[in-house]
mmJSON file of the N, C-alpha and C atoms, coordinates in Angstrom:
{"data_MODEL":{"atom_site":{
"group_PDB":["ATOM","ATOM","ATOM","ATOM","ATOM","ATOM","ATOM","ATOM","ATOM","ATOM","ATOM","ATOM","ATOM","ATOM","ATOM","ATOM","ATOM","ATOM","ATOM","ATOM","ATOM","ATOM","ATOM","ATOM","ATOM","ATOM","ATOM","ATOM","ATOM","ATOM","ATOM","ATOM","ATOM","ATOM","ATOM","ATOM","ATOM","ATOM","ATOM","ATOM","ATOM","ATOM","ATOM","ATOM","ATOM","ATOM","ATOM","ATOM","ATOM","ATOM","ATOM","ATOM","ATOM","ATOM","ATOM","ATOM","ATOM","ATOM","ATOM","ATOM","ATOM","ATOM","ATOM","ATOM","ATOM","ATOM","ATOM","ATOM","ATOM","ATOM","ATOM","ATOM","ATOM","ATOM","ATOM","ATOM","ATOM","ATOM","ATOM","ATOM","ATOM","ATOM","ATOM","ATOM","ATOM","ATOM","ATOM","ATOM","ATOM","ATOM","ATOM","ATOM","ATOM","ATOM","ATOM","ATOM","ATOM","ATOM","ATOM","ATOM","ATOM","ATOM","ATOM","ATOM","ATOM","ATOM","ATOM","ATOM","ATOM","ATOM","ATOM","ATOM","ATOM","ATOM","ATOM","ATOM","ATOM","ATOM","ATOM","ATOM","ATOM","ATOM","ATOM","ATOM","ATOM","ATOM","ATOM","ATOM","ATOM","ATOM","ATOM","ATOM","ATOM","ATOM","ATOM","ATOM","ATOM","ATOM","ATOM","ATOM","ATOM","ATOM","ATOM","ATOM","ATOM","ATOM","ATOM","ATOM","ATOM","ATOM","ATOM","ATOM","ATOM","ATOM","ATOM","ATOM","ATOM","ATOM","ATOM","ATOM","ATOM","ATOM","ATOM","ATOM","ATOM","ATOM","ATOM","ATOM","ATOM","ATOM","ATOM","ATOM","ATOM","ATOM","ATOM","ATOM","ATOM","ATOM","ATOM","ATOM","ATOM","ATOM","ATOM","ATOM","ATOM","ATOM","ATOM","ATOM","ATOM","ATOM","ATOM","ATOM","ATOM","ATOM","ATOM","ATOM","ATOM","ATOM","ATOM","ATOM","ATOM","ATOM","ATOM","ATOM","ATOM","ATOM","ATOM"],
"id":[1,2,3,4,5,6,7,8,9,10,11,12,13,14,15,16,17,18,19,20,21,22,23,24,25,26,27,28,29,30,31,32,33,34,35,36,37,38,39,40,41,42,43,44,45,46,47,48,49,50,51,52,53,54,55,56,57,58,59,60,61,62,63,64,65,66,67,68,69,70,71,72,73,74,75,76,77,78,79,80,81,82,83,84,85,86,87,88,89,90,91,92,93,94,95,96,97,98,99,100,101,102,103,104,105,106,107,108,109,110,111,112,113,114,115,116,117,118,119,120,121,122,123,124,125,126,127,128,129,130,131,132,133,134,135,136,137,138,139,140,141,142,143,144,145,146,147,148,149,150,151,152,153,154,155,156,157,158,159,160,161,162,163,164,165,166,167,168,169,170,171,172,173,174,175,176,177,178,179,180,181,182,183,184,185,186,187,188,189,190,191,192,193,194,195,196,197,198,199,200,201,202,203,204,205,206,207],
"type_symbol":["N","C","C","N","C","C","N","C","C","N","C","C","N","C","C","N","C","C","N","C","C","N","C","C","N","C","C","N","C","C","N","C","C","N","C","C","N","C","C","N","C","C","N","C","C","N","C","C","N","C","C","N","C","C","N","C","C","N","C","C","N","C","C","N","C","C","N","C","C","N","C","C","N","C","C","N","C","C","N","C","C","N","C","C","N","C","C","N","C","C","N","C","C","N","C","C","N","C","C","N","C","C","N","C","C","N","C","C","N","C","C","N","C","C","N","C","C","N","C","C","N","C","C","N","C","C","N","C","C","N","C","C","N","C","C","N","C","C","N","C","C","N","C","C","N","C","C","N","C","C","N","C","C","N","C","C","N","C","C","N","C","C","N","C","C","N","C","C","N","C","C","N","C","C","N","C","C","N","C","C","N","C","C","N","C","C","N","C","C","N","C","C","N","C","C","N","C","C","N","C","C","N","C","C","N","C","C"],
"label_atom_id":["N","CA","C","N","CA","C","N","CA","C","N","CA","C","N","CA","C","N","CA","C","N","CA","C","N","CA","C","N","CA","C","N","CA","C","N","CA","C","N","CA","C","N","CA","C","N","CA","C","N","CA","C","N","CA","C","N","CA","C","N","CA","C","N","CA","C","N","CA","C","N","CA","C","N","CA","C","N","CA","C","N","CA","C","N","CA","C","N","CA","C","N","CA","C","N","CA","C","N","CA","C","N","CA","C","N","CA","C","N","CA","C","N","CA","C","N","CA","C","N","CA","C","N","CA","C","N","CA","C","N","CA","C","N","CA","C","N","CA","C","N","CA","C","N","CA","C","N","CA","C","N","CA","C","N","CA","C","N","CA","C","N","CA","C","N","CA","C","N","CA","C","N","CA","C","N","CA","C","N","CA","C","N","CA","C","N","CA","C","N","CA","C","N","CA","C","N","CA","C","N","CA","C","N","CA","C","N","CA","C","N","CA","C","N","CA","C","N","CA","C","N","CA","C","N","CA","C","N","CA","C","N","CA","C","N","CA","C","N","CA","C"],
"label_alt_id":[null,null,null,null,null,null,null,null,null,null,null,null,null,null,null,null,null,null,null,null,null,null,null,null,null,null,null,null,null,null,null,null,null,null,null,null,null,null,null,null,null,null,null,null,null,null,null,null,null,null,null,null,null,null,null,null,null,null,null,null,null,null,null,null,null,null,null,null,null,null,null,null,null,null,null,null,null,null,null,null,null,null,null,null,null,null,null,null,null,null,null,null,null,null,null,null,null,null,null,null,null,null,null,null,null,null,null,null,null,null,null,null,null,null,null,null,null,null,null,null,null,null,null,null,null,null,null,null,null,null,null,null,null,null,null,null,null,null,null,null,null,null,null,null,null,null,null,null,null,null,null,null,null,null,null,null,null,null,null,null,null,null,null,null,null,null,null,null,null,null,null,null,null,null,null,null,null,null,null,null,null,null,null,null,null,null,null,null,null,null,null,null,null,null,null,null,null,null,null,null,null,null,null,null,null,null,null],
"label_comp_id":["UNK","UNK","UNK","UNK","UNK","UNK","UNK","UNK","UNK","UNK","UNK","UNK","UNK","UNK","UNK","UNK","UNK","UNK","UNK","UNK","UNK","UNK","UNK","UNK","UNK","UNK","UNK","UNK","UNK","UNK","UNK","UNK","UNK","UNK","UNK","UNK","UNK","UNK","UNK","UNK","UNK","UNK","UNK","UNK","UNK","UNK","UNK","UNK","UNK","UNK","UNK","UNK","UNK","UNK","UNK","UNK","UNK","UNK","UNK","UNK","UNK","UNK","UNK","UNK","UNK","UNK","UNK","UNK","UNK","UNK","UNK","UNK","UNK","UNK","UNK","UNK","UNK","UNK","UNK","UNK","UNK","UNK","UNK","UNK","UNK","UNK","UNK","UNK","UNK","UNK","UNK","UNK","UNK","UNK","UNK","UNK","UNK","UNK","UNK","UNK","UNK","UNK","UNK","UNK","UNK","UNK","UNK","UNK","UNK","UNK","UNK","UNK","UNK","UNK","UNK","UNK","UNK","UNK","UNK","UNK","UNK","UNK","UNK","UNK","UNK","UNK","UNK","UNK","UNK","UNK","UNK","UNK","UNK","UNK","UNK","UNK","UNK","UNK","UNK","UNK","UNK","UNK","UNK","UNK","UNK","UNK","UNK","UNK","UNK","UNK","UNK","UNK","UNK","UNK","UNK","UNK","UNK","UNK","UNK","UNK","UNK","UNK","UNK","UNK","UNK","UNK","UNK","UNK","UNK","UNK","UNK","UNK","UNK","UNK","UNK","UNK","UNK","UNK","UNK","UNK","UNK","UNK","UNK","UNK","UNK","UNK","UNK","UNK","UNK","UNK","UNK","UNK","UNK","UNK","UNK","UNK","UNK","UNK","UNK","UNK","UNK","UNK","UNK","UNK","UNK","UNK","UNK"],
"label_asym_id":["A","A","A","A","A","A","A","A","A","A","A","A","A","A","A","A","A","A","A","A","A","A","A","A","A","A","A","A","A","A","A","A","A","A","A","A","A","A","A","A","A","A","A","A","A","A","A","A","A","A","A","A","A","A","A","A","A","A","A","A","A","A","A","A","A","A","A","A","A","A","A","A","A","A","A","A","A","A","A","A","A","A","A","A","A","A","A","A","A","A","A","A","A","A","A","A","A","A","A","A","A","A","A","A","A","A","A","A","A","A","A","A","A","A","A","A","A","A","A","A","A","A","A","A","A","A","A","A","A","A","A","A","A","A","A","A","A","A","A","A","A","A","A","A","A","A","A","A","A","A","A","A","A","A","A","A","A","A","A","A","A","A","A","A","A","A","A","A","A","A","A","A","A","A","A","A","A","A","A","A","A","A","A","A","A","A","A","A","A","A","A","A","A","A","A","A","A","A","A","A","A","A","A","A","A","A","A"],
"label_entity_id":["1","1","1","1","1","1","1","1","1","1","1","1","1","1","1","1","1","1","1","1","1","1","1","1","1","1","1","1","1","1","1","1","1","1","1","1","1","1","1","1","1","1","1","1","1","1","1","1","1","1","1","1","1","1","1","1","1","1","1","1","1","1","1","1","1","1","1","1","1","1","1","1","1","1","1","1","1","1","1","1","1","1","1","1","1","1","1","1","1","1","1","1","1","1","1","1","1","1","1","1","1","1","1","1","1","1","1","1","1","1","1","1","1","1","1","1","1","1","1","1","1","1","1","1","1","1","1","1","1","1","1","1","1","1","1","1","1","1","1","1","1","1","1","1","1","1","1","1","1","1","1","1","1","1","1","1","1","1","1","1","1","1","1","1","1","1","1","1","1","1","1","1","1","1","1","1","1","1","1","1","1","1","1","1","1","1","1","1","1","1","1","1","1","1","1","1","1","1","1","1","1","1","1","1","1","1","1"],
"label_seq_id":[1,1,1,2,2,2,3,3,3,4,4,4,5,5,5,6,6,6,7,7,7,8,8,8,9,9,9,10,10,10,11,11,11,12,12,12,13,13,13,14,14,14,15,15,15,16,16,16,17,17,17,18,18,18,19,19,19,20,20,20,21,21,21,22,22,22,23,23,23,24,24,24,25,25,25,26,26,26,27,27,27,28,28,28,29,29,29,30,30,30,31,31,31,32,32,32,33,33,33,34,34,34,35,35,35,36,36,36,37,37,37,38,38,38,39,39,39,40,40,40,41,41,41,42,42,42,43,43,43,44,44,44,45,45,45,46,46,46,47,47,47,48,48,48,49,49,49,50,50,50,51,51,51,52,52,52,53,53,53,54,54,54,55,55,55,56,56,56,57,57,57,58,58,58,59,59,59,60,60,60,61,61,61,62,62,62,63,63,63,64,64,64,65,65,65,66,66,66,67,67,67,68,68,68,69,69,69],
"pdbx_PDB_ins_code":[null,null,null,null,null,null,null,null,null,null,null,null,null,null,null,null,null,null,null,null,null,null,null,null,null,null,null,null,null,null,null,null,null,null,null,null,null,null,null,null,null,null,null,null,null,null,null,null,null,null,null,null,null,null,null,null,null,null,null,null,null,null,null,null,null,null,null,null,null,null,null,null,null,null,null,null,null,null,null,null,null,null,null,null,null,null,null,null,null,null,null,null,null,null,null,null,null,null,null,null,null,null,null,null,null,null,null,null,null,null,null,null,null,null,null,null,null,null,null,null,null,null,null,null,null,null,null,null,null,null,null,null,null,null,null,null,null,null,null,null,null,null,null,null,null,null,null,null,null,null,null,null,null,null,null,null,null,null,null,null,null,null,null,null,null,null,null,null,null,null,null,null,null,null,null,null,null,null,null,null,null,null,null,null,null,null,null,null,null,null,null,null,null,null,null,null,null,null,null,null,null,null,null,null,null,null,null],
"Cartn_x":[0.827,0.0,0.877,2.128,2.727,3.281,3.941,4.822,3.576,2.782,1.871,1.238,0.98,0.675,2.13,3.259,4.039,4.496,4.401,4.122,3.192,2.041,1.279,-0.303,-0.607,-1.745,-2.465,-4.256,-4.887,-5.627,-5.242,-6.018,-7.46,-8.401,-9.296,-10.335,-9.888,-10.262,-11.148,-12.586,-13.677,-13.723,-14.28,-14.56,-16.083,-16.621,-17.783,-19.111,-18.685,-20.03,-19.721,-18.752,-18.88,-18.104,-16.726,-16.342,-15.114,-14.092,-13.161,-11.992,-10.859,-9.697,-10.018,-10.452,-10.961,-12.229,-13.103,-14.312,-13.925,-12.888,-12.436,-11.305,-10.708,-9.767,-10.535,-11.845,-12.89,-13.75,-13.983,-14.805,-14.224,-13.009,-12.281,-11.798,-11.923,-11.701,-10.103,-10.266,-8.453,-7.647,-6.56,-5.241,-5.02,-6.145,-5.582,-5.562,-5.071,-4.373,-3.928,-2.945,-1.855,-2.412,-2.898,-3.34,-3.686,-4.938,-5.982,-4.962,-4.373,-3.899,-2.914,-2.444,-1.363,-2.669,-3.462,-4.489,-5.04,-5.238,-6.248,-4.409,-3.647,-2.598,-2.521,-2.829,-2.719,-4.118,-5.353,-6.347,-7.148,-7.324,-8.289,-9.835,-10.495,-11.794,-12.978,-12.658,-13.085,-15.219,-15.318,-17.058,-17.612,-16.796,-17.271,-18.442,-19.604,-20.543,-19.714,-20.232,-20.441,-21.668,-22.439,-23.171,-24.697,-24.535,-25.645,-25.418,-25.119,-24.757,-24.139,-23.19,-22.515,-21.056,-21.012,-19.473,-18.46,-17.352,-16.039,-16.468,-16.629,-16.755,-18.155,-18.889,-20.303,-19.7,-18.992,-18.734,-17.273,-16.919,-15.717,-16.643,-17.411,-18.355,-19.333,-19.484,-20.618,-19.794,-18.345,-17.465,-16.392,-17.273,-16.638,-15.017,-14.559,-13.172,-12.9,-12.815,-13.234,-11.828,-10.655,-9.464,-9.058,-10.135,-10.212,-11.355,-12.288,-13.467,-12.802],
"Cartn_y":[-1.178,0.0,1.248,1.147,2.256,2.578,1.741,1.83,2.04,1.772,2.311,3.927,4.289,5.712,6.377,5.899,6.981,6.974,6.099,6.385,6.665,7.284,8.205,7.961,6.269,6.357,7.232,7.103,8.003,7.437,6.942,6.496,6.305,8.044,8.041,7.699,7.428,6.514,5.389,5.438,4.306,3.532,2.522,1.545,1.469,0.801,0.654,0.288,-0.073,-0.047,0.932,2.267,3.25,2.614,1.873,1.489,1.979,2.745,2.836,1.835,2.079,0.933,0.875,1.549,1.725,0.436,0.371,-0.712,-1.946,-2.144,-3.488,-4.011,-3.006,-3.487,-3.711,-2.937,-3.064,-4.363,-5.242,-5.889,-6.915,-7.189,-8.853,-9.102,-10.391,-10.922,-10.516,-10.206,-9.939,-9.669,-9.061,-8.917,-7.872,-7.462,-5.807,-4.584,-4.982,-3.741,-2.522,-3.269,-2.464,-1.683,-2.161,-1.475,-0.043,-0.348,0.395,1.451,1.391,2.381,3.567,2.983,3.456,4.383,3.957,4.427,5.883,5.675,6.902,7.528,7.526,8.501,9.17,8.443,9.413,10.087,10.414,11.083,10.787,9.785,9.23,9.643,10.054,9.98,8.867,8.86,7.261,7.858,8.774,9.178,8.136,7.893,7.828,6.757,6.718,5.646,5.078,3.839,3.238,2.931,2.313,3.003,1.849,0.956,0.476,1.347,2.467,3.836,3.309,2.15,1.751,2.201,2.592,3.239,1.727,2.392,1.169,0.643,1.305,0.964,0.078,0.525,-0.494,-2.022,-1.887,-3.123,-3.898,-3.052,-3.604,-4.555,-3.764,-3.953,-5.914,-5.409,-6.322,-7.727,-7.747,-8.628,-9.541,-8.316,-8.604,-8.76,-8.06,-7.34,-6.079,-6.134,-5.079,-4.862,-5.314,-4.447,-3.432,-3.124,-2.398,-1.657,-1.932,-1.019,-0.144],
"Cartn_z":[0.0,0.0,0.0,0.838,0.783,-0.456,-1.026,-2.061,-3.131,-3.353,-4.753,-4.21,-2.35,-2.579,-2.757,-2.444,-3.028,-4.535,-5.475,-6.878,-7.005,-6.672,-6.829,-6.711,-6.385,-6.04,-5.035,-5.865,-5.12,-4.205,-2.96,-1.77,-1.341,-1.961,-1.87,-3.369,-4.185,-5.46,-5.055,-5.916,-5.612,-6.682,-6.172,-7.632,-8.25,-9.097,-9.743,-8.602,-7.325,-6.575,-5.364,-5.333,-4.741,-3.809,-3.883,-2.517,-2.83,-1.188,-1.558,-0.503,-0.932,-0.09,1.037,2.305,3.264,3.153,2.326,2.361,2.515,1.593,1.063,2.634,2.785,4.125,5.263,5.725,6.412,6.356,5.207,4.678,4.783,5.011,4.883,6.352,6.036,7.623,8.75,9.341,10.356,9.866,10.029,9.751,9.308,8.652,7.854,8.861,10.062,11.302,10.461,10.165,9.798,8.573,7.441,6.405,6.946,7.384,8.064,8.536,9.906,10.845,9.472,8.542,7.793,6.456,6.386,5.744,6.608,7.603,8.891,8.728,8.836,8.826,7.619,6.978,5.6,5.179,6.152,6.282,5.051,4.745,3.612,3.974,3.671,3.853,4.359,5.451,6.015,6.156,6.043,5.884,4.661,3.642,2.573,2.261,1.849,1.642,0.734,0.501,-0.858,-1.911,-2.523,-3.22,-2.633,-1.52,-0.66,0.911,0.628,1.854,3.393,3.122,4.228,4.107,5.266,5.832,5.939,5.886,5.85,7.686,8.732,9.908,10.103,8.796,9.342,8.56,7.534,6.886,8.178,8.798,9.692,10.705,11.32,12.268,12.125,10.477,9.738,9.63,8.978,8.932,10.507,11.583,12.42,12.673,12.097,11.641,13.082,14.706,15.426,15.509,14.969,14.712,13.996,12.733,12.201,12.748,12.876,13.719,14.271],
"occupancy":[1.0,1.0,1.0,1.0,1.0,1.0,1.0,1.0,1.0,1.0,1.0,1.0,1.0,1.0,1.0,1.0,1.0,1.0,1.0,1.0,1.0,1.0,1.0,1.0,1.0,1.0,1.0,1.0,1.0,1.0,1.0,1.0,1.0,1.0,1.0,1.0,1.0,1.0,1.0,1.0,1.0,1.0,1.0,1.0,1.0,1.0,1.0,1.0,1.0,1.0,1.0,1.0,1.0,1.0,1.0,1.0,1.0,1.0,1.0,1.0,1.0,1.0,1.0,1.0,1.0,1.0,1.0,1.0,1.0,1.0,1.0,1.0,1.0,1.0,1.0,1.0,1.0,1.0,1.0,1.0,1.0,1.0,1.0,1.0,1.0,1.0,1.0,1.0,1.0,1.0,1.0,1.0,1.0,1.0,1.0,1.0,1.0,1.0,1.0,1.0,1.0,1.0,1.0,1.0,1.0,1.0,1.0,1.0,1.0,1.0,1.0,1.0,1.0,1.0,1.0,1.0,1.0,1.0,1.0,1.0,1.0,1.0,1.0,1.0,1.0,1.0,1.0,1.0,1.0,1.0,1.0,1.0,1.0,1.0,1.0,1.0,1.0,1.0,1.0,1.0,1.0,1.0,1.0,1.0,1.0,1.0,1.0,1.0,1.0,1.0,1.0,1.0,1.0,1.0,1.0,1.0,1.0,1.0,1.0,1.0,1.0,1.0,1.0,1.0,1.0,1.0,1.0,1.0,1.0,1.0,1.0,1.0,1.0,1.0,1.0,1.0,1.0,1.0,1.0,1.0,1.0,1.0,1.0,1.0,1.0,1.0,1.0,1.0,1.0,1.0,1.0,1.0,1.0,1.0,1.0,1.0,1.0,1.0,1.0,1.0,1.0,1.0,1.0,1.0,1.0,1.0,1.0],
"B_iso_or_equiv":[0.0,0.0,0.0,0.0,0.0,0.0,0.0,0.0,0.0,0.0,0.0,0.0,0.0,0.0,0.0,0.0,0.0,0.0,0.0,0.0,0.0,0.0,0.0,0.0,0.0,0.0,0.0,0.0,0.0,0.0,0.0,0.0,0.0,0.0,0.0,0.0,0.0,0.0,0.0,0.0,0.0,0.0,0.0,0.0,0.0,0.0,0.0,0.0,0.0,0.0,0.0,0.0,0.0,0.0,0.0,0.0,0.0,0.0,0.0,0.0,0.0,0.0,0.0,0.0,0.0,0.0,0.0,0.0,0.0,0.0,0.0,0.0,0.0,0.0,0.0,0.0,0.0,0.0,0.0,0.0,0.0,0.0,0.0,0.0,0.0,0.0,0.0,0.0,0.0,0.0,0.0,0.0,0.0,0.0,0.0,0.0,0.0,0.0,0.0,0.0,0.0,0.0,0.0,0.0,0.0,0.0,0.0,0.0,0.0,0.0,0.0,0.0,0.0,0.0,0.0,0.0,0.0,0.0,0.0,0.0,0.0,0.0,0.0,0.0,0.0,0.0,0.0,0.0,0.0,0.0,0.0,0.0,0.0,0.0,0.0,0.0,0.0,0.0,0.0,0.0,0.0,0.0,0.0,0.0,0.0,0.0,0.0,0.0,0.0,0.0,0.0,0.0,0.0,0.0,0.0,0.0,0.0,0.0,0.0,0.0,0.0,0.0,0.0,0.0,0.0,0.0,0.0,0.0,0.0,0.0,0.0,0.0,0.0,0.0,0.0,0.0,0.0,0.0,0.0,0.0,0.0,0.0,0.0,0.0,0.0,0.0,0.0,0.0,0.0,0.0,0.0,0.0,0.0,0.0,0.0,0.0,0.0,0.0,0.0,0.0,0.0,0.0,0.0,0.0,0.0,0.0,0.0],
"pdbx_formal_charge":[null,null,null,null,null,null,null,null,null,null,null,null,null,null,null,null,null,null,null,null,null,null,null,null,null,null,null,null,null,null,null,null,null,null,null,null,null,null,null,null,null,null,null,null,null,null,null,null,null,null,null,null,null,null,null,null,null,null,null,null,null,null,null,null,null,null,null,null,null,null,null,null,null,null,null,null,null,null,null,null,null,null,null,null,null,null,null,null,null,null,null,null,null,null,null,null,null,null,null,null,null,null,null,null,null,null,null,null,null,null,null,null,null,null,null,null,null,null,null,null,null,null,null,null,null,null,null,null,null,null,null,null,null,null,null,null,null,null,null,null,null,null,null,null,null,null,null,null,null,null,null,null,null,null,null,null,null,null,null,null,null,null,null,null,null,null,null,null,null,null,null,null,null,null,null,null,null,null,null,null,null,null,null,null,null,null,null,null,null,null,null,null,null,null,null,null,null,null,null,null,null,null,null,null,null,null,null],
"auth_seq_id":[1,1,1,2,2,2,3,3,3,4,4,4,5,5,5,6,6,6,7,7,7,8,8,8,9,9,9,10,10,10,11,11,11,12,12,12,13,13,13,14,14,14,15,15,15,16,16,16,17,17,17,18,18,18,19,19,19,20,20,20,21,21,21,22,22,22,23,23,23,24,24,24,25,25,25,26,26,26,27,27,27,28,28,28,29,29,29,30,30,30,31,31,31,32,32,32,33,33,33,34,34,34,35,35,35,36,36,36,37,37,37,38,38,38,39,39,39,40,40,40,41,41,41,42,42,42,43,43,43,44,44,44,45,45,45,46,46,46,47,47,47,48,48,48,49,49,49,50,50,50,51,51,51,52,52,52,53,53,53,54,54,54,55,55,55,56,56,56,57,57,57,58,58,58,59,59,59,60,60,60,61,61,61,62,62,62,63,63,63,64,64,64,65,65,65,66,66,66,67,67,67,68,68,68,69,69,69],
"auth_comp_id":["UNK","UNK","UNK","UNK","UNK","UNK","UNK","UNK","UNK","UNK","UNK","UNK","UNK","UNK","UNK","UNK","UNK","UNK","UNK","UNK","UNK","UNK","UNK","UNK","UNK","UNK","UNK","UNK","UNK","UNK","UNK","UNK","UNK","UNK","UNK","UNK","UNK","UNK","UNK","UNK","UNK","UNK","UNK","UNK","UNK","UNK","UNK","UNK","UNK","UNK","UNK","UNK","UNK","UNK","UNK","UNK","UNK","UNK","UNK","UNK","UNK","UNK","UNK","UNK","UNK","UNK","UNK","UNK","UNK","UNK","UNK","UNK","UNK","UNK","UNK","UNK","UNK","UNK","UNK","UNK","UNK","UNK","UNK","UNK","UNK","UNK","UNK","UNK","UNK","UNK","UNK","UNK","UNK","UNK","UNK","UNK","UNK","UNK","UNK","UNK","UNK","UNK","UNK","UNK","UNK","UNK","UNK","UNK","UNK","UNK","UNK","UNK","UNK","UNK","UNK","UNK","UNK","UNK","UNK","UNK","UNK","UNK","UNK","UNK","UNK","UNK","UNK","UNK","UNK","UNK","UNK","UNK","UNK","UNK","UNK","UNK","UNK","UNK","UNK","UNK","UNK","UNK","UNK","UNK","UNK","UNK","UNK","UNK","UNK","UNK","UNK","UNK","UNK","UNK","UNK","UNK","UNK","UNK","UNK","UNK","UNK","UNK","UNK","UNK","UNK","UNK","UNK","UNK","UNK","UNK","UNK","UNK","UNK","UNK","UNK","UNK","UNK","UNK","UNK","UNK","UNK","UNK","UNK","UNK","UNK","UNK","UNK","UNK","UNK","UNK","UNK","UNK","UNK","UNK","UNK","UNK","UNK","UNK","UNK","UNK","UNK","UNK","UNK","UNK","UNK","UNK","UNK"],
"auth_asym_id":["A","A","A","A","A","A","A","A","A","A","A","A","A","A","A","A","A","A","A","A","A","A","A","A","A","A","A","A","A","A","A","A","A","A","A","A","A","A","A","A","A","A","A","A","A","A","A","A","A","A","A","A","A","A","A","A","A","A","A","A","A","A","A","A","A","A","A","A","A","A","A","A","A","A","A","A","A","A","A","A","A","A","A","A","A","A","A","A","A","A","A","A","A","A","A","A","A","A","A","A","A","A","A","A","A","A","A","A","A","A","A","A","A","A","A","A","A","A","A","A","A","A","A","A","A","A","A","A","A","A","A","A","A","A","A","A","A","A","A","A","A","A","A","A","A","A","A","A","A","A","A","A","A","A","A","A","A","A","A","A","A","A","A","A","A","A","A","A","A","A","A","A","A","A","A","A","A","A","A","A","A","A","A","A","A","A","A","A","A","A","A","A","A","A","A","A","A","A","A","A","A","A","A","A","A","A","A"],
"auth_atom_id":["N","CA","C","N","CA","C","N","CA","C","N","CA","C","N","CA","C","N","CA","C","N","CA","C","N","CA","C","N","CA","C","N","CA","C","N","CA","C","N","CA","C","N","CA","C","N","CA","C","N","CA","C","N","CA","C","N","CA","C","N","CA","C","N","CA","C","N","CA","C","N","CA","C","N","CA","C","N","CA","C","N","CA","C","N","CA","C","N","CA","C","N","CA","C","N","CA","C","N","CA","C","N","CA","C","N","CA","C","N","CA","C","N","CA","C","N","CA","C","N","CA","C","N","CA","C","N","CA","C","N","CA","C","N","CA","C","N","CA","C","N","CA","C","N","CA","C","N","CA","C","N","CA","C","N","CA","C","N","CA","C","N","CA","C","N","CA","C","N","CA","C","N","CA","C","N","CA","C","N","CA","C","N","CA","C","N","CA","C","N","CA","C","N","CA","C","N","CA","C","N","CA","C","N","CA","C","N","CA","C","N","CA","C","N","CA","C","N","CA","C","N","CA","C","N","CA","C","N","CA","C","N","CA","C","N","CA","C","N","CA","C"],
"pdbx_PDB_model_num":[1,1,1,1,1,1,1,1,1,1,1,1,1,1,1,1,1,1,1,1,1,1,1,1,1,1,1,1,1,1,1,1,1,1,1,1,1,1,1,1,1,1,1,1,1,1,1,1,1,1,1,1,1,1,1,1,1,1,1,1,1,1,1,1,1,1,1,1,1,1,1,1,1,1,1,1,1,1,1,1,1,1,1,1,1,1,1,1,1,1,1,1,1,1,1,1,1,1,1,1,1,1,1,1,1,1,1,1,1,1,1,1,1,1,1,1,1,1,1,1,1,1,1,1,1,1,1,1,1,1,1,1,1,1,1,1,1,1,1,1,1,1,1,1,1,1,1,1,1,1,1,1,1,1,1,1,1,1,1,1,1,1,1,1,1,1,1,1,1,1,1,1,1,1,1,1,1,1,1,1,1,1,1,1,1,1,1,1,1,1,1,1,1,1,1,1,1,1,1,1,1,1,1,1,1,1,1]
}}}
Protein backbone atom coordinates (compact mmCIF):
# COMPACT_ATOMS: atom_id res chain seq x y z
CA UNK A 1 0.00 0.00 0.00
CA UNK A 2 2.73 2.26 0.78
CA UNK A 3 4.82 1.83 -2.06
CA UNK A 4 1.87 2.31 -4.75
CA UNK A 5 0.67 5.71 -2.58
CA UNK A 6 4.04 6.98 -3.03
CA UNK A 7 4.12 6.39 -6.88
CA UNK A 8 1.28 8.21 -6.83
CA UNK A 9 -1.75 6.36 -6.04
CA UNK A 10 -4.89 8.00 -5.12
CA UNK A 11 -6.02 6.50 -1.77
CA UNK A 12 -9.30 8.04 -1.87
CA UNK A 13 -10.26 6.51 -5.46
CA UNK A 14 -13.68 4.31 -5.61
CA UNK A 15 -14.56 1.55 -7.63
CA UNK A 16 -17.78 0.65 -9.74
CA UNK A 17 -20.03 -0.05 -6.58
CA UNK A 18 -18.88 3.25 -4.74
CA UNK A 19 -16.34 1.49 -2.52
CA UNK A 20 -13.16 2.84 -1.56
CA UNK A 21 -9.70 0.93 -0.09
CA UNK A 22 -10.96 1.72 3.26
CA UNK A 23 -14.31 -0.71 2.36
CA UNK A 24 -12.44 -3.49 1.06
CA UNK A 25 -9.77 -3.49 4.12
CA UNK A 26 -12.89 -3.06 6.41
CA UNK A 27 -14.80 -5.89 4.68
CA UNK A 28 -12.28 -8.85 4.88
CA UNK A 29 -11.70 -10.92 7.62
CA UNK A 30 -8.45 -9.94 10.36
CA UNK A 31 -5.24 -8.92 9.75
CA UNK A 32 -5.58 -5.81 7.85
CA UNK A 33 -4.37 -3.74 11.30
CA UNK A 34 -1.85 -2.46 9.80
CA UNK A 35 -3.34 -1.47 6.41
CA UNK A 36 -5.98 0.40 8.06
CA UNK A 37 -3.90 2.38 10.85
CA UNK A 38 -1.36 3.46 7.79
CA UNK A 39 -4.49 4.43 5.74
CA UNK A 40 -6.25 6.90 8.89
CA UNK A 41 -2.60 8.50 8.83
CA UNK A 42 -2.72 9.41 5.60
CA UNK A 43 -6.35 11.08 6.28
CA UNK A 44 -8.29 9.23 3.61
CA UNK A 45 -11.79 9.98 3.85
CA UNK A 46 -13.09 7.26 6.01
CA UNK A 47 -17.06 9.18 5.88
CA UNK A 48 -17.27 7.83 2.57
CA UNK A 49 -20.54 5.65 1.64
CA UNK A 50 -20.44 3.24 -0.86
CA UNK A 51 -23.17 3.00 -3.22
CA UNK A 52 -25.64 0.48 -0.66
CA UNK A 53 -24.76 3.84 1.85
CA UNK A 54 -22.52 1.75 4.23
CA UNK A 55 -19.47 3.24 5.83
CA UNK A 56 -16.04 1.17 5.85
CA UNK A 57 -16.76 0.96 9.91
CA UNK A 58 -20.30 -0.49 9.34
CA UNK A 59 -18.73 -3.12 6.89
CA UNK A 60 -15.72 -3.60 9.69
CA UNK A 61 -18.35 -3.95 12.27
CA UNK A 62 -20.62 -6.32 9.74
CA UNK A 63 -17.47 -8.63 8.93
CA UNK A 64 -16.64 -8.60 12.42
CA UNK A 65 -13.17 -7.34 11.64
CA UNK A 66 -13.23 -5.08 15.43
CA UNK A 67 -9.46 -4.45 14.71
CA UNK A 68 -10.21 -2.40 12.20
CA UNK A 69 -13.47 -1.02 13.72
Amino acid sequence: MKKLHLEGCDLDSIDYLGRGVMHVIASTCGGREEIADYLCHQKINLDLLDNKARSPLYLAIEAENFGVA
